[in-house]
C-alpha positions in Angstrom: 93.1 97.7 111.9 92.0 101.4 112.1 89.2 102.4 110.1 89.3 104.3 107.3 92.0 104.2 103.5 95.2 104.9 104.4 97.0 107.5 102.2 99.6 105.0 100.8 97.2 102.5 99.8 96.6 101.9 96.1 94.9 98.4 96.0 92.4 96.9 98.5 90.5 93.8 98.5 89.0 91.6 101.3 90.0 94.0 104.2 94.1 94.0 102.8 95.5 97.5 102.1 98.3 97.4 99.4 100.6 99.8 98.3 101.9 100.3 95.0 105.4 98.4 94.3 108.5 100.1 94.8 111.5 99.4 92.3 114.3 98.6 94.3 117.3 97.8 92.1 119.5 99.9 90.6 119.7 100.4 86.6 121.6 97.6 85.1 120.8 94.8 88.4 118.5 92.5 87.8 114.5 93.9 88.6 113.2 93.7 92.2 110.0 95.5 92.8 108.6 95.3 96.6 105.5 96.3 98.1 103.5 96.3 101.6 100.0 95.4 103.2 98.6 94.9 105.8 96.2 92.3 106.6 93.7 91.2 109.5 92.3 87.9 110.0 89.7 87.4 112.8 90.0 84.6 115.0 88.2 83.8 118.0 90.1 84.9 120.5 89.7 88.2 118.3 91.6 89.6 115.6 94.9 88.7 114.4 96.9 92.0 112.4 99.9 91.9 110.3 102.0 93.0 107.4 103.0 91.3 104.3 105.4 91.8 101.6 105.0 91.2 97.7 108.3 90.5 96.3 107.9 90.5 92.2 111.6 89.1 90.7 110.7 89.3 86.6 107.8 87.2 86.1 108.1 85.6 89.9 106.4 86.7 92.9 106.5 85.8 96.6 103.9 86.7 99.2 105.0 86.7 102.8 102.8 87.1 105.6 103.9 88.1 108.9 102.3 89.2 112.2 103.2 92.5 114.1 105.7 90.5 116.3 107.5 89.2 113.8 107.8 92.2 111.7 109.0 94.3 114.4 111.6 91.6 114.8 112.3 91.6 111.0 112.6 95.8 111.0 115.1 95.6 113.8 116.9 92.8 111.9 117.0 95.2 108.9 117.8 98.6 110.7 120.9 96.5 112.3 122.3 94.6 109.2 121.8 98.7 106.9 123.8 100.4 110.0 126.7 97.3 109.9 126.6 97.5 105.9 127.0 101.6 106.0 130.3 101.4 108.3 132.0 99.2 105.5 
């Protein structure tokens, strides 16, 4: 990971950058708040980088971790399935 705090980061521990959560329902729907990190975990054929999500439903929360492959798969999935839901 660069050096350095980036701008958007609010929270960080043990090398993991987090932002604040973002509310993401709509008044009236039932509360999802969602927020980013990244993360870095060296191995020894040197480090491994990724992003994770925080998912807070009420008084639940879900962590998933997932490396740079995967969430440039998972953005593409999600810029895809936004564009399909905005045509109707």
């Amino acid at each position: 990971m660069a050096a350095g705090h980036p701008s958007w980061c609010v929270s960080h521990d043990n090398g993991i950058h987090r932002s604040r959560f973002w509310a993401t329902s709509q008044p009236g729907h039932h509360p999802v708040d969602v927020r980013a990190f990244l993360w870095q975990q060296d191995l020894p054929d040197g480090p491994l980088v990724g992003i994770g999500l925080d998912i807070r439903m009420s008084e639940e929360q879900c962590e998933c971790l997932l490396d740079l492959g995967q969430a440039r798969v998972l953005r593409y999935a999600l810029t895809r399935l936004l564009d399909h839901a905005k045509q109707g």
